[in-house]
C-alpha positions as CSV (number, residue, x, y, z in Angstrom):
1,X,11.7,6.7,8.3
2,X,10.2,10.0,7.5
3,X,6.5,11.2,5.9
4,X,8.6,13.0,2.6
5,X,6.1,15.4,1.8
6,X,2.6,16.9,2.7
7,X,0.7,17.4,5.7
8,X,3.3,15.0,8.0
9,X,6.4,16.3,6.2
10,X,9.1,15.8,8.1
11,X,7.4,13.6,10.8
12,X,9.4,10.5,11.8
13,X,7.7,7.1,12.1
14,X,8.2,4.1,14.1
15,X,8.8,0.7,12.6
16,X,11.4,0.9,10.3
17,X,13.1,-2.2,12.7
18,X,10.0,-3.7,13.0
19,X,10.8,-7.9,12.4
20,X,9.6,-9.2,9.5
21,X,8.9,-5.7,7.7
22,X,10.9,-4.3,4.9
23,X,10.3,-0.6,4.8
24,X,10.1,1.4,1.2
25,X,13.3,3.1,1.4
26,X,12.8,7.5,1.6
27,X,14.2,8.0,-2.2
28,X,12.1,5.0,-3.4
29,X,9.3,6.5,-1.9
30,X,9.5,10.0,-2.9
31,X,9.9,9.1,-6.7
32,X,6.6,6.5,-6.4
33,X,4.7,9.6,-4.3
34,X,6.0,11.9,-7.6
35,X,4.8,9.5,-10.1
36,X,1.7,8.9,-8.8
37,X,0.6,12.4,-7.1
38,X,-2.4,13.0,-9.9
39,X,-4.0,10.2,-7.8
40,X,-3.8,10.9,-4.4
41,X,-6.3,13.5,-4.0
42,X,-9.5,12.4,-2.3
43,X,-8.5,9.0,-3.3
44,X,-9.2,5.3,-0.9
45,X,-6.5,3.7,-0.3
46,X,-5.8,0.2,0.6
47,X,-2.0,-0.6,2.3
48,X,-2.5,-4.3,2.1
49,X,0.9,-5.5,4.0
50,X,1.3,-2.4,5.7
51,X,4.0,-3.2,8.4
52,X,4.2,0.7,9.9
53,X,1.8,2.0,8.0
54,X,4.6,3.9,6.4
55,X,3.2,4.1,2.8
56,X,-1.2,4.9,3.3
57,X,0.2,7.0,5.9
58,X,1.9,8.7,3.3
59,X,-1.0,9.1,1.2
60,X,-3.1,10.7,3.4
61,X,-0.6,13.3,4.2
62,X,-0.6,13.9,0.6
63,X,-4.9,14.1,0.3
64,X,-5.7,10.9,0.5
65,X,-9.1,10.8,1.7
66,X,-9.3,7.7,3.8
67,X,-6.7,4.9,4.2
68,X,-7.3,1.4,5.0
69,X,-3.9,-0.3,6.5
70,X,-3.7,-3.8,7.3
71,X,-1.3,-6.2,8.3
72,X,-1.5,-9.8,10.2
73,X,1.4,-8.8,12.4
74,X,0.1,-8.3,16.0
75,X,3.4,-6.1,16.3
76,X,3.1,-4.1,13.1
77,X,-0.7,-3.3,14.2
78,X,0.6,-2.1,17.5
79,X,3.6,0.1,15.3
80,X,0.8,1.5,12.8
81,X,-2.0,2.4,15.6
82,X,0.8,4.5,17.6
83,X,1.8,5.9,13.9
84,X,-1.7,7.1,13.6
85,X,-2.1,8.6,17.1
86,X,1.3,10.4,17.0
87,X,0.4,11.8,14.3
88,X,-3.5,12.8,15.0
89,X,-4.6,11.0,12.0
90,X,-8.6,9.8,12.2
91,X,-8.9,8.9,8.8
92,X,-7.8,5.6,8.5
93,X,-9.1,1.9,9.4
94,X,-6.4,-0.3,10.6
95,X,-7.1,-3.7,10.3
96,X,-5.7,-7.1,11.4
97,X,-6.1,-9.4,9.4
98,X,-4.7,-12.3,7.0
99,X,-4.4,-10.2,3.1
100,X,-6.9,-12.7,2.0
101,X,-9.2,-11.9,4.7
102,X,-8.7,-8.0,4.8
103,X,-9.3,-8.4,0.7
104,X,-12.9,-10.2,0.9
105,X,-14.5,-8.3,4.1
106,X,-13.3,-4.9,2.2
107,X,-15.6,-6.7,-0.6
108,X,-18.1,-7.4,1.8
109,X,-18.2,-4.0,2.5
110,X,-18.3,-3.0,-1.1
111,X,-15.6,-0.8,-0.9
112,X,-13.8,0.3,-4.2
113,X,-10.0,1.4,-3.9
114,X,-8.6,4.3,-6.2
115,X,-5.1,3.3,-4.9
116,X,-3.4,-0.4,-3.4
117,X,-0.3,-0.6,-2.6
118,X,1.4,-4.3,-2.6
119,X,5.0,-4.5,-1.0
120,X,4.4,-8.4,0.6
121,X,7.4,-10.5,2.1
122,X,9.6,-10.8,-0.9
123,X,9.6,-14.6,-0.3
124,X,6.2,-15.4,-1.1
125,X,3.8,-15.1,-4.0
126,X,1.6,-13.0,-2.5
127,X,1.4,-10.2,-5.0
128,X,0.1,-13.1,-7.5
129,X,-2.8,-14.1,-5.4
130,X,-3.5,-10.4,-4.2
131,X,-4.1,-9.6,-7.5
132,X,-6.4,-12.0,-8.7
133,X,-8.0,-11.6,-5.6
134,X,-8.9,-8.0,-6.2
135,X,-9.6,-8.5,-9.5
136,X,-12.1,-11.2,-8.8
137,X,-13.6,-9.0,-6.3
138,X,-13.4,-6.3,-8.4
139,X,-11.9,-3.9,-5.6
140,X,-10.1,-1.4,-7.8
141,X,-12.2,1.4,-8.8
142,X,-12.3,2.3,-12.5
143,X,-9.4,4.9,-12.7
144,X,-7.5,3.1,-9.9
145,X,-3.7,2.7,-9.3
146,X,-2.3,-0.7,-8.0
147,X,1.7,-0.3,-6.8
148,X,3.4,-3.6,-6.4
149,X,6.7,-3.8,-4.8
150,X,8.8,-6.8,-5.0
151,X,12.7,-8.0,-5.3
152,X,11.5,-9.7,-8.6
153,X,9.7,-8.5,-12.0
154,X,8.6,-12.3,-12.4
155,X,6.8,-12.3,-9.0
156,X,4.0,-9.5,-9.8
157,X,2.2,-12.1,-12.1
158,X,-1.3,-10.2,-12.4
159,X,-4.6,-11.4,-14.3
160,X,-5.1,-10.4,-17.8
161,X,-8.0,-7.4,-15.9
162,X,-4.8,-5.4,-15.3
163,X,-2.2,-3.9,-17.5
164,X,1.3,-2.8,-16.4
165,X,1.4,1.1,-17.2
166,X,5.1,1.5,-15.2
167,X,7.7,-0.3,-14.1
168,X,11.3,0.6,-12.5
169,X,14.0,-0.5,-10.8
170,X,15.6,0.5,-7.6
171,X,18.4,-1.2,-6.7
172,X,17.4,-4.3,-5.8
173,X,13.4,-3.6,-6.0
174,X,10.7,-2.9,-8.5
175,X,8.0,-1.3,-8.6
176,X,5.4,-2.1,-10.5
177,X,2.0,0.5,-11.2
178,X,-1.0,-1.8,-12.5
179,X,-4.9,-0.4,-13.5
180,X,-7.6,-1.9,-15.0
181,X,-7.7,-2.7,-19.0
């Protein structure tokens, strides 16, 4: 698994065997990254399951200005934090926590995101309660981007806040791009 473009380009990362993770395949990732690159710049981002940190990571080699990355996984943290120091990245926050948690002490904080990206276990509905979670908490900033990844279209179920602006497949994934209404 490789940063695709930017400052990284070209650096490998660890964790794409990490259990329980699910990695965003290179040619997935490099059309999202192309789709959504009038974002990036100088934007917050929020990596809610973030497994290696593969995606924010990308972000911020692309401009992002600060990443948050968080994941529950005591073995994902440990993938993501030596991500972050192989790479020399200090912008970024990695925190361990339950999404639901991570999601309400980011409120707490009254931090506003200009890009989430939601790429959950497939097997859950986790993407459904995200959403309304960050809707209620009103965590997307007014011009923000949220990217949902999932195996199904019916599982990225999302309040009436949000409004699809893009959806694909690929192969057996979507990806979904939300903002506010």
């Amino acid at each position: 698994m490789k940063i695709i473009s930017g400052l990284y380009k070209g650096r490998v990362l660890d964790g794409y065997d990490l259990d329980g993770t699910r990695p965003t395949m290179d040619r997935v990732k490099e059309s999202l990254f192309a789709t959504i690159q009038n974002n990036i710049l100088d934007s917050v981002v929020l990596d809610l399951f973030s497994g290696s940190g593969n995606l924010g990571i990308e972000a911020l080699s692309n401009g992002s200005k600060f990443a948050y990355l968080c994941d529950n996984n005591f073995k994902a943290i440990k993938v993501i934090n030596n991500n972050i120091k192989k790479l020399g990245i200090t912008n970024c926050e990695v925190i361990n926590l339950d999404y639901k948690k991570c999601l309400r002490e980011l409120s707490n904080r009254d931090i506003k995101f200009d890009l989430i990206f939601l790429d959950p276990p497939y097997k859950t509905n986790y993407i459904e309660e995200s959403l309304k979670l960050i809707s209620d908490l009103g965590l997307l900033s007014e011009s923000g981007l949220i990217i949902c990844e999932s195996d199904s279209l019916d599982k990225i179920v999302y309040p009436n806040t949000f409004k699809c602006i893009k959806d694909k497949k690929y192969g057996d994934k979507y990806i979904v791009l939300l903002n506010n209404m």
